[in-house]
C-alpha positions as a Markdown table, in Angstrom:
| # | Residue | x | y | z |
|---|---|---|---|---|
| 1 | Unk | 13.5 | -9.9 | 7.3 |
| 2 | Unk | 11.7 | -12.7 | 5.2 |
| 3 | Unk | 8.2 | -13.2 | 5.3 |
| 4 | Unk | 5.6 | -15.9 | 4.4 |
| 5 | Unk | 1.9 | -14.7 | 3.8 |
| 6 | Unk | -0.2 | -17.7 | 3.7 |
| 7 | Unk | -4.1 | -16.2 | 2.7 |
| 8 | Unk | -6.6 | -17.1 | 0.2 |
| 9 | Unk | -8.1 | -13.7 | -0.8 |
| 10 | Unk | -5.8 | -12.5 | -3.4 |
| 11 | Unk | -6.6 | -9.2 | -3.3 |
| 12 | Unk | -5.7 | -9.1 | 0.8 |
| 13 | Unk | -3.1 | -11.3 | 0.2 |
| 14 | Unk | -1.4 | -8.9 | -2.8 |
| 15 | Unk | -2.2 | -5.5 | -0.4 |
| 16 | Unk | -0.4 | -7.3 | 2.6 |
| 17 | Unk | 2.7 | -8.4 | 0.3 |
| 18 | Unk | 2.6 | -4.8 | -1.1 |
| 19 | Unk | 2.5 | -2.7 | 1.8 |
| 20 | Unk | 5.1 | -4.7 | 4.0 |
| 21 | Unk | 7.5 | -4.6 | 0.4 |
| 22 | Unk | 7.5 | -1.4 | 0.7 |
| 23 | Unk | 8.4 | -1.2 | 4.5 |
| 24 | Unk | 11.7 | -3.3 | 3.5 |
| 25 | Unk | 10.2 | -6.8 | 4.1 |
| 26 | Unk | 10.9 | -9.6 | 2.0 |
| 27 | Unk | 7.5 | -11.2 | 1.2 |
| 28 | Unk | 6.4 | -14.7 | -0.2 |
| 29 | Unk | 3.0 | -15.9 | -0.5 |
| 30 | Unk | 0.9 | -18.3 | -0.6 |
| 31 | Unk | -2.8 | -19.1 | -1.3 |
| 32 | Unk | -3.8 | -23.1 | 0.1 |
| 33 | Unk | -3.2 | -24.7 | 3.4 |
| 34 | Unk | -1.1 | -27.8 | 1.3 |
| 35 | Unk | 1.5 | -25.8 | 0.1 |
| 36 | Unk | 1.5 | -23.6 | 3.1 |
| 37 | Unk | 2.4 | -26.8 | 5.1 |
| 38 | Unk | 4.7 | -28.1 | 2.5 |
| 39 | Unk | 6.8 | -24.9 | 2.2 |
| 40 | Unk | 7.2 | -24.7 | 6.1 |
| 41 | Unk | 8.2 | -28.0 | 6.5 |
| 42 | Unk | 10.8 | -27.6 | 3.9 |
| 43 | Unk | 12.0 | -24.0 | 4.3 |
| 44 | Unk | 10.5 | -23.0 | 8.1 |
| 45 | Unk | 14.3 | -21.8 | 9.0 |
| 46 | Unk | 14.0 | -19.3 | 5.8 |
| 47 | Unk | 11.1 | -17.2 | 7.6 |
| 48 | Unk | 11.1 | -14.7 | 10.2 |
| 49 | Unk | 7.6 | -14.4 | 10.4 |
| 50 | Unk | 4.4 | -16.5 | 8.7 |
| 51 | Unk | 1.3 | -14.7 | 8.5 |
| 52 | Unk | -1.1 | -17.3 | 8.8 |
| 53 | Unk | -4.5 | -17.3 | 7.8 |
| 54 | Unk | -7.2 | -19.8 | 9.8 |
| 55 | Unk | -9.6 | -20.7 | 7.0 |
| 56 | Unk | -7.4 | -22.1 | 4.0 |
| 57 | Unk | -8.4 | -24.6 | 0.9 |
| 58 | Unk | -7.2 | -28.0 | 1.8 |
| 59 | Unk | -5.8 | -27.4 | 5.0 |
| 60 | Unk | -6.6 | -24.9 | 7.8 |
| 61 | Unk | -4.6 | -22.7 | 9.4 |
| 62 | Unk | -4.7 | -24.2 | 12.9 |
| 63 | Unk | -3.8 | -27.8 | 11.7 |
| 64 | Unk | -0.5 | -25.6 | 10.0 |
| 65 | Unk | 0.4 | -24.7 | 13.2 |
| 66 | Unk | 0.1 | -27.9 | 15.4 |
């Protein structure tokens, strides 16, 4: 399962990608709503699940997800 952590702590962001590595997960992150957006437009059918964060540089999270 592929996943796509899109947080701009990246401290919480390396702890997430860390911890669900460990549990077998594949993990890709992300730290800004711009490339969030770009990467999901681009690769959306890559991820199984996007961990989204709602207050992001650039772009927020909910505008990501209309």
């Amino acid at each position: 399962m592929r996943l796509l952590i899109v947080e701009d702590e990246p401290k919480l962001a390396r702890m997430l990608a860390h911890a669900l590595g460990k549990k077998g997960y594949a993990v890709d992150t992300l730290f800004d709503g711009q490339e969030a957006l770009t990467r999901i437009e681009l690769y959306h059918a890559d991820y199984d699940l996007i961990i989204l964060d709602l207050m992001l540089p650039t772009i927020d999270g909910l505008t990501i997800c209309r």
